[in-house]
C-alpha positions, 0 to 999 in steps of 0.5 A: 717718605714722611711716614716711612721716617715717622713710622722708622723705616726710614732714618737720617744718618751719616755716611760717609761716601765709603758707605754710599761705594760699599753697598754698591760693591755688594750689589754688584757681587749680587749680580755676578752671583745671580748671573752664576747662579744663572748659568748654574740653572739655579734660576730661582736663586738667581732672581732672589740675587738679581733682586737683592743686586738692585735692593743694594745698588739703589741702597747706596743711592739713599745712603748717598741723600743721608737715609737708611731704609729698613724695609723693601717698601721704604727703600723704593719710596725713598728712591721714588722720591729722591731720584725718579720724582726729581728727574735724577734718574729715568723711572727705568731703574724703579721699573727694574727695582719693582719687578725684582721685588715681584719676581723674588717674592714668586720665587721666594714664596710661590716657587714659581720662577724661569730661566726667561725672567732670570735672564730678564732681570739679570739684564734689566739689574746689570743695565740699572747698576751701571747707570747707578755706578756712573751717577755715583761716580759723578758725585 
């Protein structure tokens, strides 16, 4: 995390706990759009949202330690280190964020996307933002 701070892609801030429960509310308006998209047969955009549903639910968990990311890359470090390194949470939510980052970029940038690793996703994301929920609501 310490490059990621030098180099400002991660910031110390204040939140306010109003913060940390706002950006878990946009990843869980994330997931419904994804999973609409989903039975829209839009399967590309319901991986980008899927994707974008779990950015923000882990978000809200470096926002809850005092931290801003401003990248994908810093915020995975920091959730690394702050949640799955201390055993806060189970490497299964870091999982889920890593293959949302594969998945959208394939089907951001390759156009190579399914309805299989839409539903995937969608699951594993819904799985991970309810744990993320409940630990939020335990603080």
């Amino acid at each position: 995390m310490d490059k990621f701070i030098a180099k400002g892609k991660l910031k110390q801030v204040n939140i306010t706990s109003d913060m940390v429960l706002k950006e878990l509310e946009v990843g869980k308006r994330d997931l419904e759009a994804a999973k609409q998209s989903l039975n829209n047969e839009n399967y590309k955009w319901s991986t980008i949202q899927a994707y974008y549903a779990i950015f923000h639910a882990i978000g809200s968990l470096i926002f809850a330690k005092g931290y801003r990311e401003e990248s994908h890359v810093a915020l995975k470090v920091a959730f690394k280190e702050l949640y799955i390194d201390t055993e806060i949470l189970d490497d299964s939510i870091l999982k889920t964020l890593q293959r949302g980052m594969d998945l959208r970029e394939m089907a951001d940038y390759k156009e190579t996307f399914s309805k299989n690793s839409a539903e995937i996703i969608i699951e594993s994301v819904t799985n991970a933002i309810i744990v993320i929920e409940d630990y939020i609501k335990k603080q």
